[in-house]
C-alpha positions as a Markdown table, in Angstrom:
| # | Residue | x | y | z |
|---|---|---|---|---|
| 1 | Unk | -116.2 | 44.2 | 181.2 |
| 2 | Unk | -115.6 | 44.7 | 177.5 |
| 3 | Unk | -117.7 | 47.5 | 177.2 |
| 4 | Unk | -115.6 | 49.3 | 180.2 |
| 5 | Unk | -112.1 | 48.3 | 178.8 |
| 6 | Unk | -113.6 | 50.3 | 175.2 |
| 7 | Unk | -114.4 | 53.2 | 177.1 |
| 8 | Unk | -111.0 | 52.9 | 178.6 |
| 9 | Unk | -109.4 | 53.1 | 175.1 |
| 10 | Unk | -111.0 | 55.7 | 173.4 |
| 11 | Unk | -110.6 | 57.6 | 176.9 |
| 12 | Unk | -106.8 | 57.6 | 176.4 |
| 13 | Unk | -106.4 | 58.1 | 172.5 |
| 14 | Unk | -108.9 | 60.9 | 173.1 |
| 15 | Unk | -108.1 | 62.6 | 176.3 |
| 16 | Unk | -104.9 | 64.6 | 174.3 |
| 17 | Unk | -107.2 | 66.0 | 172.0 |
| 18 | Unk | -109.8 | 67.1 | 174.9 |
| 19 | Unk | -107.2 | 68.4 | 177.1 |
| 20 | Unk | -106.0 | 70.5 | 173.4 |
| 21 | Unk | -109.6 | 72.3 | 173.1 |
| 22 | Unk | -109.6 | 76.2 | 173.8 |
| 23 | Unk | -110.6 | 75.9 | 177.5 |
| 24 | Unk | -112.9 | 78.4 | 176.6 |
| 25 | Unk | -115.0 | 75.2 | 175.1 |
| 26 | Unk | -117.3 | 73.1 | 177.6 |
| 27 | Unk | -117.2 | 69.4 | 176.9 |
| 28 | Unk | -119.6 | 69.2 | 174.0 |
| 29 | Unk | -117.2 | 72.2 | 172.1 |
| 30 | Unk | -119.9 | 75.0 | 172.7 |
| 31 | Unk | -118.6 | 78.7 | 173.3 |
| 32 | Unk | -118.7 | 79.9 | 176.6 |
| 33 | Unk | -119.3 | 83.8 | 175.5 |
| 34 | Unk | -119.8 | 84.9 | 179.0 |
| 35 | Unk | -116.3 | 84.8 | 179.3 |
| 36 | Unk | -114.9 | 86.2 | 176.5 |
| 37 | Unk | -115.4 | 89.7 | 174.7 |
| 38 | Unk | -118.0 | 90.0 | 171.5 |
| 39 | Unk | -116.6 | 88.8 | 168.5 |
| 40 | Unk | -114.4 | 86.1 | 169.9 |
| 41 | Unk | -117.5 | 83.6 | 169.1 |
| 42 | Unk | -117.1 | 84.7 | 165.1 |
| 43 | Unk | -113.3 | 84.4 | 165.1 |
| 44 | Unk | -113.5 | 81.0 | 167.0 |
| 45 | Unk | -116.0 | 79.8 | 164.4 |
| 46 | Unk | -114.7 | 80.8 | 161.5 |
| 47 | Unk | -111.5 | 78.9 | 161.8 |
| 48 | Unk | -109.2 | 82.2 | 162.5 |
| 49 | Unk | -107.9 | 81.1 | 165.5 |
| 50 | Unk | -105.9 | 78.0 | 163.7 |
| 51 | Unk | -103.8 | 80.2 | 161.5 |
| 52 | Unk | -103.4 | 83.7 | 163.3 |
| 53 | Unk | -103.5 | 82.3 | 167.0 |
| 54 | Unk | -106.5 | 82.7 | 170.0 |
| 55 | Unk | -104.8 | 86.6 | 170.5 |
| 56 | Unk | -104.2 | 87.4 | 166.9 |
| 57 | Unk | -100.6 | 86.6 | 167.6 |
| 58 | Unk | -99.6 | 85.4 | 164.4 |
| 59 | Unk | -98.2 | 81.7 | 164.1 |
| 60 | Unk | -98.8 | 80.0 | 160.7 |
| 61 | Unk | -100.2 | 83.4 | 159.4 |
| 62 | Unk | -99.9 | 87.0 | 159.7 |
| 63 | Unk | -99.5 | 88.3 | 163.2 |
| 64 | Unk | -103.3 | 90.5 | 163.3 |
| 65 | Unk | -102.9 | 92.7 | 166.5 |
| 66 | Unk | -99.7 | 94.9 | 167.7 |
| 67 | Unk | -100.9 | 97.0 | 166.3 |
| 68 | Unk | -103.7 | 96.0 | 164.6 |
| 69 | Unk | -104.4 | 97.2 | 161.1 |
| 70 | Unk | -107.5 | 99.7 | 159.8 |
| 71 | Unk | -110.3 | 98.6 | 159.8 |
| 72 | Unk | -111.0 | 99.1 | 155.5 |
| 73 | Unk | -107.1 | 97.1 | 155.4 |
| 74 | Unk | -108.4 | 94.3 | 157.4 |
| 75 | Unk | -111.8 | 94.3 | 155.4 |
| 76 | Unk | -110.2 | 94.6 | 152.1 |
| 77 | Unk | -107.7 | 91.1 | 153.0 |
| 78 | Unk | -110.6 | 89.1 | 154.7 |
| 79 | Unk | -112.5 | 90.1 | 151.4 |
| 80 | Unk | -109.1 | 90.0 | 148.7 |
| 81 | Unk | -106.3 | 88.3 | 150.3 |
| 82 | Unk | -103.2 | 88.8 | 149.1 |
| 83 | Unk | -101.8 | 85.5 | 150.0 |
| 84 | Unk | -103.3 | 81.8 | 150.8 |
| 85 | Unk | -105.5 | 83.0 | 153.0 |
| 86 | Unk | -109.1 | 81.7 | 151.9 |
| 87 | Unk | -111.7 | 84.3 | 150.9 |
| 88 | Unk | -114.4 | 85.1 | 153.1 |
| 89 | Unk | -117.3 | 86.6 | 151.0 |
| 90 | Unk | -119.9 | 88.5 | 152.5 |
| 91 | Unk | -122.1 | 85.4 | 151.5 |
| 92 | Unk | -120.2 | 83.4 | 153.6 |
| 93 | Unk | -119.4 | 86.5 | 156.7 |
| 94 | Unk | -121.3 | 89.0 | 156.9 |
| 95 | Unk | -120.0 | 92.9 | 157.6 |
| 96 | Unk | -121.4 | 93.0 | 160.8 |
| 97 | Unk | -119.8 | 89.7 | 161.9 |
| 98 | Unk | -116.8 | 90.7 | 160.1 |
| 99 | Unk | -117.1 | 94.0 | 162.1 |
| 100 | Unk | -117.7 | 91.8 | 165.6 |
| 101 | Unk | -114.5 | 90.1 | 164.5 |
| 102 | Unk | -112.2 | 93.4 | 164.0 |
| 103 | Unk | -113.7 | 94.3 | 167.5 |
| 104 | Unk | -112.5 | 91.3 | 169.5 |
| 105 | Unk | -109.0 | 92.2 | 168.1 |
| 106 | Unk | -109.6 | 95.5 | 168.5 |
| 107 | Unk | -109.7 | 94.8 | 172.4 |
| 108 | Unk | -106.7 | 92.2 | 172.8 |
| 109 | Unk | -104.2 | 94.5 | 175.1 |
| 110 | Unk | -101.1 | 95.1 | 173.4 |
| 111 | Unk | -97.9 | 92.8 | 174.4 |
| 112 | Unk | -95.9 | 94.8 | 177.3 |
| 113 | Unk | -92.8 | 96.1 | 175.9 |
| 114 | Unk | -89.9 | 92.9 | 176.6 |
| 115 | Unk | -87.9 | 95.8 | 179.0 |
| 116 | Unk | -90.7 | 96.5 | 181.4 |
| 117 | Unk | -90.8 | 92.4 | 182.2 |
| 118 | Unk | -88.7 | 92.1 | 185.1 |
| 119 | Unk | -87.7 | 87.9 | 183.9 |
| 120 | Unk | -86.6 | 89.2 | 180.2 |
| 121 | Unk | -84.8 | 92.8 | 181.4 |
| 122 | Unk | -82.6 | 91.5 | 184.0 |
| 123 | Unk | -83.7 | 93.0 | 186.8 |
């Protein structure tokens, strides 16, 4: 009974942090890439996610996509940042991951305009 009362335990501390994961994630934290575009596996990995958001929205860092950047800009800041952003060598990311990467942004749809959203324009 011990054993089952454990489980029980860690089953409630735990279950927050489970229920938290990108839902893109099966149980063991493995990428599903079937359903999401190329690149999204890199920018998932590489830790991206935690500061510019799952959509490149921006949160604790730079907003990446509306619109997004060139492609030598975005390079040149995942290379140099300018800020506290750690640098990703090629050692480290290679330019055709960092390319896969700029591609999964590159096909996030833009964010409608806040007027043609019947809720926010009052319609």
């Amino acid at each position: 009974m011990n054993i089952i009362k454990t489980i029980l335990v860690i089953a409630i501390f735990h279950l927050p942090q489970v229920m938290a994961q990108d839902a893109s994630r099966d149980f063991l934290g493995e990428i599903n890439d079937s359903d999401h575009p190329d690149g999204y596996r890199e920018y998932v990995e590489l830790g991206c996610w935690q500061c510019h958001g799952f959509q490149g929205q921006g949160g604790r860092a730079a907003k990446l996509v509306d619109p997004l950047m060139p492609y030598d800009v975005f390079a040149m800041q995942v290379r140099k940042p300018r800020n506290i952003m750690p640098v990703y060598s090629p050692n480290v990311l290679s330019d055709a991951r960092l390319k896969k990467i700029y591609s999964y942004l590159q096909n996030i749809p833009e964010s409608p305009d806040p007027d043609d959203i019947p809720l926010l324009s009052g319609d």
